[in-house]
C-alpha positions as CSV (number, residue, x, y, z in Angstrom):
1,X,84.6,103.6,112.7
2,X,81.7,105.6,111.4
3,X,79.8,107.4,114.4
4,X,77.0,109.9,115.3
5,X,77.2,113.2,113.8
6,X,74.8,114.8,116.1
7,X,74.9,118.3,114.2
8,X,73.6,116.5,110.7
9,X,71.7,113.7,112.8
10,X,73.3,110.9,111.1
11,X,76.6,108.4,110.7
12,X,79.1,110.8,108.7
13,X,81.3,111.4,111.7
14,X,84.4,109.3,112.4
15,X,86.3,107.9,115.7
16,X,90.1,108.5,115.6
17,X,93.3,107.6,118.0
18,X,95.8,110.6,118.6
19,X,99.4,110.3,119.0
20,X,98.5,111.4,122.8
21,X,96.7,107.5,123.1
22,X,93.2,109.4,123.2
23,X,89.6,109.2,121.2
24,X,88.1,111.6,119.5
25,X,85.5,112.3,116.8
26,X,86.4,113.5,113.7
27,X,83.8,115.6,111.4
28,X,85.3,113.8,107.8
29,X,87.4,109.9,108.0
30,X,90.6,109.4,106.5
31,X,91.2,105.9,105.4
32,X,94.6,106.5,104.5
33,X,95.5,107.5,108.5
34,X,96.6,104.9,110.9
35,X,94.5,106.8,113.5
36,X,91.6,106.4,111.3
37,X,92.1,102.6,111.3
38,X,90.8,99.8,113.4
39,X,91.5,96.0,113.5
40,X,88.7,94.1,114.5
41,X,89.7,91.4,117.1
42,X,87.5,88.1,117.6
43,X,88.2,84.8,119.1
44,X,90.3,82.6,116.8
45,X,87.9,79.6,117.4
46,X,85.0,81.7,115.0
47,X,87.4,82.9,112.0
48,X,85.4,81.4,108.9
49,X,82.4,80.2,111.4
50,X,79.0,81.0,110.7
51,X,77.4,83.3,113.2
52,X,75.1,85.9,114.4
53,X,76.3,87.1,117.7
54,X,80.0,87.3,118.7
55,X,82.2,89.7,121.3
56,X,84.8,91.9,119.4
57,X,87.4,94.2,119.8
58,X,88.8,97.3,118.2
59,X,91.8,97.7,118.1
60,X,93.7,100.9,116.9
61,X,96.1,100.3,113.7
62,X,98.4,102.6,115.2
63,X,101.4,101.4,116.4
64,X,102.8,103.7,120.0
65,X,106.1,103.9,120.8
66,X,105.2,101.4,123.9
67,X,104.6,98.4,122.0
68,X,101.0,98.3,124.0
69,X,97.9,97.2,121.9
70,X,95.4,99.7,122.6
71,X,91.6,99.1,122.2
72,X,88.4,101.5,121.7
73,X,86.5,101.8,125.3
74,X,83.1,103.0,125.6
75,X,81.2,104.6,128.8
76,X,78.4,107.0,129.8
77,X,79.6,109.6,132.3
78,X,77.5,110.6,135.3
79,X,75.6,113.1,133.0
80,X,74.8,110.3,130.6
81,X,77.2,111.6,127.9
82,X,78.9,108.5,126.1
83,X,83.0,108.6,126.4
84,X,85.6,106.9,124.5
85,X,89.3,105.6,125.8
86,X,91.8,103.6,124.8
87,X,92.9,100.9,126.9
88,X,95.6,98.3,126.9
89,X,93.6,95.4,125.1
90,X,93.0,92.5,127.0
91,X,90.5,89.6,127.4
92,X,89.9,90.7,131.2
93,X,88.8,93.9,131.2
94,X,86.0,95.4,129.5
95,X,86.6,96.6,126.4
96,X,84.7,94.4,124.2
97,X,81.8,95.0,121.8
98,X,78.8,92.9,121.1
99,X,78.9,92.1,117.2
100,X,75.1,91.2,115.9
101,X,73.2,90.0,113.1
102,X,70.2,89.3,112.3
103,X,70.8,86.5,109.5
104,X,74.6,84.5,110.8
105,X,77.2,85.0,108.4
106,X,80.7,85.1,108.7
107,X,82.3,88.0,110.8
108,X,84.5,90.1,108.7
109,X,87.7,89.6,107.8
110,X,90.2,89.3,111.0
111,X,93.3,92.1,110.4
112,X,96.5,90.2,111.8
């Protein structure tokens, strides 16, 4: 997942899992990684539906020694600063994303 690189003031930075179940940004992405990789989650009910708003999940690619699906977590601490997490994913909690578009299309392709 492409994120803020604040020292070049644009997207070239990228959001990894570790092996220790944590989030962090990376300066350069590695596609070839596991930690690098996210499966977007989605409601089965809009696979090949036509939309423009939708609420997602990411979910890491890497596979812990647990057997827990873990999903990306975003929120601001008390000095504003955004944080990331993994959490167990679940439907219950908050760890969803709001997907938008401005034209509906299809979301992308679900990662089983």
């Amino acid at each position: 997942l492409k994120t803020i690189n604040e020292k070049n003031n644009d997207f070239s930075s990228c959001l990894a899992s570790t092996a220790n179940k944590k989030v962090v940004v990376k300066p350069n992405c590695n596609k070839s990684s596991p930690y690098h990789q996210w499966r977007l989650r989605y409601d089965d009910t809009l696979n090949g539906e036509t939309v423009s708003n939708a609420t997602v999940q990411f979910q890491t690619m890497k596979r812990y020694d647990d057997g827990v699906n873990y999903c990306l977590h975003q929120h601001y601490d008390t000095l504003g600063k955004s944080q990331y997490e993994l959490k167990p994913c679940s439907t219950t909690e908050n760890n969803t994303w709001k997907y938008t578009t401005l034209i509906p299309d299809k979301l992308p392709q679900k990662h089983n």
